[in-house]
C-alpha positions in Angstrom: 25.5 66.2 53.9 23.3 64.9 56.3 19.9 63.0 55.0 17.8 65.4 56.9 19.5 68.5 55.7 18.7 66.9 52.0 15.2 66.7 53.0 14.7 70.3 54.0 15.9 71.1 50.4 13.4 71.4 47.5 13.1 69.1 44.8 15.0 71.3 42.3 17.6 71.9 44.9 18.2 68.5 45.8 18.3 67.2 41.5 21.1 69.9 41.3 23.2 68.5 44.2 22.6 65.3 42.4 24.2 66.6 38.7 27.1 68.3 41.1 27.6 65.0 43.2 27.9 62.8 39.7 30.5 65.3 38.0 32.7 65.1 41.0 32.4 61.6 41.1 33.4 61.3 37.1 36.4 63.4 37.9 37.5 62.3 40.7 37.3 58.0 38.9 39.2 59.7 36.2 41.9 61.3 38.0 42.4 58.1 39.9 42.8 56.0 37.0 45.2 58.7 35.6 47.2 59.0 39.3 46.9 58.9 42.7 44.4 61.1 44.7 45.5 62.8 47.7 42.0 61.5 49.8 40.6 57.9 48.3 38.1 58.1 50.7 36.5 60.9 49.0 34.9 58.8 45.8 33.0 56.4 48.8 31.7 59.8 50.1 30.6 60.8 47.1 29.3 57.8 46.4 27.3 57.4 49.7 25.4 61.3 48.9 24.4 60.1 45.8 22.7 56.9 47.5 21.2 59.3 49.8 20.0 61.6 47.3 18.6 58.4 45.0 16.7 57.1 48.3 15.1 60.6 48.9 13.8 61.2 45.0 12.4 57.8 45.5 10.9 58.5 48.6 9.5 61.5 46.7 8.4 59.3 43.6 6.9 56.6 45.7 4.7 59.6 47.8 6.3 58.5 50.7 7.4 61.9 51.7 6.3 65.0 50.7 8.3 68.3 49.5 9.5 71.1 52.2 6.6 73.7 50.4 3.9 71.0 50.4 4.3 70.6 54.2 4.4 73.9 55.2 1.3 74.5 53.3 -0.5 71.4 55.3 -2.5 72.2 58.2 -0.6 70.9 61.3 -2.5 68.0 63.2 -4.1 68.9 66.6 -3.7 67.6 69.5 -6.3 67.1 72.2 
């Protein structure tokens, strides 16, 4: 998933792709311990969302961007 598709998610929305992300991750570091797994390149992927998803709460935390709603309740800048 793409960084801007994450952003056009809500807050709840994105925390719950978070919890999803981090179980798949767990199970897929167990099952390769246990054996192979048929695509490796799948726990970097995972791992790579998760960063994503961290960088946009943050940006959320810090007030550097704002949530979907909040912006479409904003009045939209004019232009002269």
């Amino acid at each position: 998933m793409k960084a801007y598709e994450l952003r056009e998610m809500t807050l709840p929305e994105i925390q719950h792709r978070q919890r999803e992300l981090e179980e798949e991750y767990f199970n897929l570091r167990m099952q390769s311990g246990i054996s192979r797994i048929s695509n490796p390149n799948k726990l970097t992927e995972i791992k790579r969302e998760i960063a994503r998803i961290n960088t946009i709460l943050r940006e959320y935390e810090l007030g550097i961007r704002k949530s979907p709603s909040d912006e479409q309740n904003s009045p939209a800048l004019e232009q002269n």
